[in-house]
KEKE-3310 file (N, C-alpha, C; in steps of 0.2 Angstrom, whole numbers, plus 5000, padded with zeros to 4 digits):
npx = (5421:5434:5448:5460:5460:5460:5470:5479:5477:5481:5495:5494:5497:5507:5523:5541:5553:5564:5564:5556:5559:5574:5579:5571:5573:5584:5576:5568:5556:5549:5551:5542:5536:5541:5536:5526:5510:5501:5490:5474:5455:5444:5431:5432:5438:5427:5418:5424:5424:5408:5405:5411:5403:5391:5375:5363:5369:5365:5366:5380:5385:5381:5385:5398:5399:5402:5416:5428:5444:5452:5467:5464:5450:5445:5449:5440:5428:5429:5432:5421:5411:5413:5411:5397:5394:5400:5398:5399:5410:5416:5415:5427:5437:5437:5441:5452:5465:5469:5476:5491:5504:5514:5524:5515:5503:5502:5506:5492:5485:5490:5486:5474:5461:5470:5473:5466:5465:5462:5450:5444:5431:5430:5422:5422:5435:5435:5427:5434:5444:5440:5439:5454:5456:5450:5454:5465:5457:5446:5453:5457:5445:5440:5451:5450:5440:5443:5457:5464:5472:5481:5496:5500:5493:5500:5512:5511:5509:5523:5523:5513:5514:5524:5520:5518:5507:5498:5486:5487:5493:5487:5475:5478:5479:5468:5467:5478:5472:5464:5465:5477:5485:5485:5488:5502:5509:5508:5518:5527:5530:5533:5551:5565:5575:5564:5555:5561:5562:5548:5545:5553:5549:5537:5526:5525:5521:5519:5513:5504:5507:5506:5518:5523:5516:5504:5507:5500:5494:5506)
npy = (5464:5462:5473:5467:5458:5463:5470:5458:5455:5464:5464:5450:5450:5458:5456:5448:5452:5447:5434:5428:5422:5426:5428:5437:5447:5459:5468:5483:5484:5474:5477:5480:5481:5492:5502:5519:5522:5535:5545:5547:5554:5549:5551:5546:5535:5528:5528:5520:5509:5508:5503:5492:5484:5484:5482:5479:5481:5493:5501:5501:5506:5521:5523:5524:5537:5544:5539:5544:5543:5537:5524:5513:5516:5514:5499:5492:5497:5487:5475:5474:5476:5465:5455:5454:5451:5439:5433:5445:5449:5463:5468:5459:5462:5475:5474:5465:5474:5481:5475:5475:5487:5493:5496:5506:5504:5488:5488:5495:5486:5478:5484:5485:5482:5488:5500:5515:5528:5539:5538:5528:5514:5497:5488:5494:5493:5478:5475:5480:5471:5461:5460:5460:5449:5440:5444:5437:5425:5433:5437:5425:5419:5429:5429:5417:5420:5432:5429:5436:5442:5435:5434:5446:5442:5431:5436:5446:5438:5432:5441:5443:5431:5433:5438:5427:5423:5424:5417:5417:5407:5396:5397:5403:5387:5383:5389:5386:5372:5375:5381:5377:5377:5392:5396:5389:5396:5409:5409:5407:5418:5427:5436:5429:5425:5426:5418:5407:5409:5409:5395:5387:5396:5396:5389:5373:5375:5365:5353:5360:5360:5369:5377:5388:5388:5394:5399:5395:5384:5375)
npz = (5726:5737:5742:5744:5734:5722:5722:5722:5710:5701:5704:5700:5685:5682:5673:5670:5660:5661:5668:5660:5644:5640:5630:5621:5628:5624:5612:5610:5610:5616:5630:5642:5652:5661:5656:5659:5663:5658:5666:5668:5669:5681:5675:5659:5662:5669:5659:5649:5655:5656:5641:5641:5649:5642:5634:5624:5608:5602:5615:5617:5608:5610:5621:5619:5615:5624:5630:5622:5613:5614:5615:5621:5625:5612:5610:5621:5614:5603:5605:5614:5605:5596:5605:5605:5594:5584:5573:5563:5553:5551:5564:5567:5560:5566:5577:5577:5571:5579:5589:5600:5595:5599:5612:5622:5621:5621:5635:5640:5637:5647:5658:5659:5673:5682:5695:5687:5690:5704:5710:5704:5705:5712:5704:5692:5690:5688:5680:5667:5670:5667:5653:5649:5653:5644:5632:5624:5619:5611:5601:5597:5590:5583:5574:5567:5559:5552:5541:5535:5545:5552:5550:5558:5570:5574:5576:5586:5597:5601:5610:5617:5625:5635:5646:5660:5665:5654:5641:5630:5620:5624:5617:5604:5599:5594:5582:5576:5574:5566:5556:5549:5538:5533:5545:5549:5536:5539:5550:5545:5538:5547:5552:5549:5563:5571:5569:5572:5586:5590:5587:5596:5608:5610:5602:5593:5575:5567:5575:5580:5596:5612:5619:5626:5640:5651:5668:5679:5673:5674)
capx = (5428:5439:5454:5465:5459:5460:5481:5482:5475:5487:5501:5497:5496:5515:5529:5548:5556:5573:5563:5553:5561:5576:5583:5568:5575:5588:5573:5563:5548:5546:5551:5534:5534:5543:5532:5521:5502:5497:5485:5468:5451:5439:5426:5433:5437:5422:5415:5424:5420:5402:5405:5414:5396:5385:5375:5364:5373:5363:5368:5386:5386:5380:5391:5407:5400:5408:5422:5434:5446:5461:5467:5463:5442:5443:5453:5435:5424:5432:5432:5413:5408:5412:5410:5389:5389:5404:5398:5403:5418:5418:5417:5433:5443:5440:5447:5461:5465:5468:5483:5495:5508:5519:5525:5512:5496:5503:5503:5485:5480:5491:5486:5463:5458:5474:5470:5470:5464:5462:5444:5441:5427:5432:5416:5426:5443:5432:5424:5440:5452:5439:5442:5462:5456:5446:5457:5468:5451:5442:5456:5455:5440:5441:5456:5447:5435:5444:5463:5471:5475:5485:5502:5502:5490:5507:5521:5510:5511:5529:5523:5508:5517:5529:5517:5518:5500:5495:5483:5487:5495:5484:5468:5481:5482:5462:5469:5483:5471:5458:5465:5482:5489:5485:5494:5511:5512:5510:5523:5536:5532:5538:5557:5570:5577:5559:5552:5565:5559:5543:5545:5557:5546:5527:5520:5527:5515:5517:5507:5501:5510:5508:5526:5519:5509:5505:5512:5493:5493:5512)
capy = (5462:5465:5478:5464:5454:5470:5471:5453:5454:5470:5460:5444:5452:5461:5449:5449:5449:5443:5428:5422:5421:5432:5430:5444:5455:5465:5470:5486:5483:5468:5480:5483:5482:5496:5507:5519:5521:5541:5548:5548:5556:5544:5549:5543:5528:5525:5528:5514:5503:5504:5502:5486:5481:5486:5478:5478:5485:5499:5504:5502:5514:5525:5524:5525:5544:5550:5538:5548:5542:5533:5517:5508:5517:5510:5494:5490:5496:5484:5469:5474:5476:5458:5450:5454:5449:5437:5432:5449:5450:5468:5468:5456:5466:5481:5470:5464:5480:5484:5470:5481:5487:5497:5499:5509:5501:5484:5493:5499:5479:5474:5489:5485:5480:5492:5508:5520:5536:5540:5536:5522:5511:5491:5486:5497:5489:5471:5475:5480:5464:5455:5461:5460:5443:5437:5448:5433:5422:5434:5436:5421:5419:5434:5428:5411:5423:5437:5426:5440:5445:5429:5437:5450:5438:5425:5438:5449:5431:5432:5447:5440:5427:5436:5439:5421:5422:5425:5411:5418:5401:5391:5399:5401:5381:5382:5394:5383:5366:5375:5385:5376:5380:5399:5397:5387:5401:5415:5407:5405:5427:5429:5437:5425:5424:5426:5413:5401:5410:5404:5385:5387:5397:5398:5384:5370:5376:5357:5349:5364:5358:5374:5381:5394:5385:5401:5397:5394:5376:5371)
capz = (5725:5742:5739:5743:5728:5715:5720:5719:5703:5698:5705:5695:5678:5679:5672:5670:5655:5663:5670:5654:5638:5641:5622:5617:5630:5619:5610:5614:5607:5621:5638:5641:5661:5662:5652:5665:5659:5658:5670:5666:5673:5680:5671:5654:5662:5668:5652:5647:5660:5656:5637:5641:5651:5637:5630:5615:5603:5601:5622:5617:5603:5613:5629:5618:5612:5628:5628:5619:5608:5618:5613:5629:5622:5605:5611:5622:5610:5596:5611:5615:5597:5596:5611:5603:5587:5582:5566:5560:5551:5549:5571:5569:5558:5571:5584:5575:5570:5589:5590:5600:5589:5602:5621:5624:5618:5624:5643:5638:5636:5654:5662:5660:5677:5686:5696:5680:5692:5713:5713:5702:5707:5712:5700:5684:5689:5687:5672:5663:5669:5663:5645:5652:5655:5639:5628:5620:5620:5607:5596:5592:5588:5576:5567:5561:5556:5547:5541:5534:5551:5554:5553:5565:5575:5577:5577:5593:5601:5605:5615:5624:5631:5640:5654:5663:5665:5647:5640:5623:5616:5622:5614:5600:5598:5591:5576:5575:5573:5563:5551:5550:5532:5534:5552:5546:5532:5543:5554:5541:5536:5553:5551:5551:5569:5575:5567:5578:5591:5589:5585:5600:5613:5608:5599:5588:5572:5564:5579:5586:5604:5616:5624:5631:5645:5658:5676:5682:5671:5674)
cpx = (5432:5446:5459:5466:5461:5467:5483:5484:5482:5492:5502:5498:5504:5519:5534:5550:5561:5572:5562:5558:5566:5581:5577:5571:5579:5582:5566:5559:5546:5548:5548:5532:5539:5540:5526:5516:5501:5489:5479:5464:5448:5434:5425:5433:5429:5415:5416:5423:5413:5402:5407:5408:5390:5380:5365:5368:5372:5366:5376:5388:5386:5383:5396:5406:5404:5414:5428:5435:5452:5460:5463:5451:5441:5444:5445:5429:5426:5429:5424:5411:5407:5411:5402:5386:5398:5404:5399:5409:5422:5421:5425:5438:5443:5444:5452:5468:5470:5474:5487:5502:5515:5519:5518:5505:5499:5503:5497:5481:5482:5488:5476:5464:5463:5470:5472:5468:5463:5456:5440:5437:5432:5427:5419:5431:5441:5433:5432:5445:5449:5441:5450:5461:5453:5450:5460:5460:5447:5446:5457:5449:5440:5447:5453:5441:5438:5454:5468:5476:5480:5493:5505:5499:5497:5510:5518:5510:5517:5528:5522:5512:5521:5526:5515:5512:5495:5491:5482:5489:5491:5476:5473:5482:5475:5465:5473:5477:5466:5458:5475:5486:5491:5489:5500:5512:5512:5516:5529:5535:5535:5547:5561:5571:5570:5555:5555:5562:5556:5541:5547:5553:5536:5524:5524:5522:5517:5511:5502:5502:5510:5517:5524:5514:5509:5506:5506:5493:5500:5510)
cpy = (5466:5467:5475:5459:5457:5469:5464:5452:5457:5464:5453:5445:5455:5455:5451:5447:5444:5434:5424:5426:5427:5433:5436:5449:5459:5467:5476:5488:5479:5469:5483:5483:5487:5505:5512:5523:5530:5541:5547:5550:5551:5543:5546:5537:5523:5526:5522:5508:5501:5504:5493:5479:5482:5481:5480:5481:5492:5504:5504:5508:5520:5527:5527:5531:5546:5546:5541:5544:5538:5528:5513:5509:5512:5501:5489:5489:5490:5479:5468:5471:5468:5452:5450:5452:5446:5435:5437:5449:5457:5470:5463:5458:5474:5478:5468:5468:5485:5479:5478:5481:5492:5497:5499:5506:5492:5487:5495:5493:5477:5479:5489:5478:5483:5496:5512:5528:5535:5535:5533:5516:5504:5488:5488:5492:5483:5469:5475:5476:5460:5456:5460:5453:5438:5443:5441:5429:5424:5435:5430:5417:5423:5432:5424:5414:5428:5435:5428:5442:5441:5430:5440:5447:5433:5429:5443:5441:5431:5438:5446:5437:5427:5436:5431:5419:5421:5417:5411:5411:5397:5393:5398:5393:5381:5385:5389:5376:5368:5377:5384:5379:5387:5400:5397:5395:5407:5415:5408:5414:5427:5431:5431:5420:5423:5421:5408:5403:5407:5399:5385:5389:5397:5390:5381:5369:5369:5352:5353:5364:5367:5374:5384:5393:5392:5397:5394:5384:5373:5368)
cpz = (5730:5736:5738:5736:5722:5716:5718:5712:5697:5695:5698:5687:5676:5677:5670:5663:5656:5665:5665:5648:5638:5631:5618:5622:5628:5613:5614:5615:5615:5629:5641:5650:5665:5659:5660:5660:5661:5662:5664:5669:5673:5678:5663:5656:5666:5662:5649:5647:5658:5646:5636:5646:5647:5634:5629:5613:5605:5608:5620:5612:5606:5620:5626:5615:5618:5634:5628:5614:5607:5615:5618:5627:5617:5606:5613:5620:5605:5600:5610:5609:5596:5598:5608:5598:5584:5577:5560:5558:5552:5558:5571:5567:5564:5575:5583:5575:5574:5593:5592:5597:5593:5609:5625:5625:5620:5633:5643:5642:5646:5661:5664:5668:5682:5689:5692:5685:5699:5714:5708:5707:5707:5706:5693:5684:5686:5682:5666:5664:5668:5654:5642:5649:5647:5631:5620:5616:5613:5602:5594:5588:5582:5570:5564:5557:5550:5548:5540:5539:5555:5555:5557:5570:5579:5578:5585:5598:5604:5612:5621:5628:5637:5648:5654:5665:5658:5644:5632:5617:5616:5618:5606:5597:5592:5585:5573:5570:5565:5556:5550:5545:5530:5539:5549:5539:5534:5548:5549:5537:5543:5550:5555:5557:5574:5574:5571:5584:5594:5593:5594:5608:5615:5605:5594:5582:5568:5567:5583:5594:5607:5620:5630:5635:5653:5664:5680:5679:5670:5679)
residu = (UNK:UNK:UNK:UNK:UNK:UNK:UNK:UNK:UNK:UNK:UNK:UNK:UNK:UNK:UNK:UNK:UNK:UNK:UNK:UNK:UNK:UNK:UNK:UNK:UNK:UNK:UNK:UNK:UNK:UNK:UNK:UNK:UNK:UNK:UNK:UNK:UNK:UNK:UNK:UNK:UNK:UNK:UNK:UNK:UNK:UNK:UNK:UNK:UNK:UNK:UNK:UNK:UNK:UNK:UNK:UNK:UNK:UNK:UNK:UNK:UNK:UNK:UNK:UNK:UNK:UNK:UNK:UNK:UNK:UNK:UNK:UNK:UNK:UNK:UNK:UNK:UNK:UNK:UNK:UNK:UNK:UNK:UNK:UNK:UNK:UNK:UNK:UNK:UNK:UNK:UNK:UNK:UNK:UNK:UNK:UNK:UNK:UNK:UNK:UNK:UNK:UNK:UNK:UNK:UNK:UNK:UNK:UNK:UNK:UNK:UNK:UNK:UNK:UNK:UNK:UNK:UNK:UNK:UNK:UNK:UNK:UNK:UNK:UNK:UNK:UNK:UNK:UNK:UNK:UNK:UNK:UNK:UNK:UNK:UNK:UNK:UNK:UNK:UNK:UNK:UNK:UNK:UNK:UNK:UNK:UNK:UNK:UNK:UNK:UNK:UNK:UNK:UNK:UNK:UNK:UNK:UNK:UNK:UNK:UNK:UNK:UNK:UNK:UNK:UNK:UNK:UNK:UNK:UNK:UNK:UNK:UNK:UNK:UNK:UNK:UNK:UNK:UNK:UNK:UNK:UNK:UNK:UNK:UNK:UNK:UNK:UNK:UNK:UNK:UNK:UNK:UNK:UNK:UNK:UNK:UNK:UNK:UNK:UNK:UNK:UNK:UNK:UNK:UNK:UNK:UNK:UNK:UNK:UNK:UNK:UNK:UNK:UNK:UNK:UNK:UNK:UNK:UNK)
# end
């Protein structure tokens, strides 16, 4: 992968609040492109790197011993975990689990396929914008799997979307068709103002109609 292809990449993943949906910007839960990511050694991250290529099982386990313990580690491990055996529940409640619930850990998710240190490999940066890239994709999968998770599932929605690239609504439509009645009542625990939101910028949950079409399928 050329070096100019890895910055496009960077570039296309940042997003503006002020441009998309500027009625969440007074909130500072959703200022998330102003957040800067904490240094890290290469060799952690290339730990994670090849956790996020592992594969049986049994080779993941064993990669993520010397891992560590970061979010951005566990977040991959969770992902892995399930990307190998998706009929697990128990793997779909780790991944869910791993919904970012902060600034920081949301910068974790925008931030997999960035340069996290000097002398990261082009081949790690890959590996991790694919998990960037197939992140919304597998959380949906796990939710139809494990439904409890349906609430924080819809309400980190408003977040996803934000980045103009995010394909989080439209994998969100599957959840929406499949598991509708569990959907609609997670949508209406949503707080008040957020629940219009919503309706308003995410997805009409009665027909499941997308809003949030990423800027690639306008």
């Amino acid at each position: 992968m050329p070096l100019e292809s890895a910055a496009c990449g960077r570039e296309r993943r940042r997003w503006s609040v002020n441009r998309y949906f500027p009625v969440f910007a007074a909130a500072s839960y959703l200022v998330l492109h102003v957040v800067s990511l904490p240094a890290q050694g290469c060799d952690e991250i290339t730990k994670i790197a090849e956790m996020a290529r592992a594969r049986p099982v049994p080779k993941l386990t064993e990669a993520s011993k010397d891992a560590g313990d970061s979010y951005r580690a566990r977040l991959v491990f969770g992902y892995r975990s399930f990307q190998l055996n998706r009929e697990s529940k128990a793997n779909a409640h780790r991944l869910l689990a791993l919904i970012p619930t902060d600034d920081a850990q949301q910068s974790v998710v925008l931030g997999l396929g960035d340069s996290l240190c000097d002398d990261e490999s082009i081949a790690d940066m890959s590996t991790l914008a694919r998990v960037n890239e197939g992140f919304a994709r597998e959380l949906a999968r796990a939710v139809l799997l494990a439904r409890n998770f349906l609430p924080s599932y819809v309400n980190y929605s408003m977040v996803a979307v934000l980045d103009p690239h995010s394909e989080y609504a439209l994998q969100m439509r599957r959840v929406c068709r499949q598991a509708h009645t569990d959907f609609l009542r997670a949508v209406k625990q949503l707080p008040e103002g957020r629940q219009g939101e919503f309706i308003k910028h995410v997805m009409d949950p009665n027909s499941c109609r997308v809003l949030a079409v990423p800027e690639a399928e306008r």
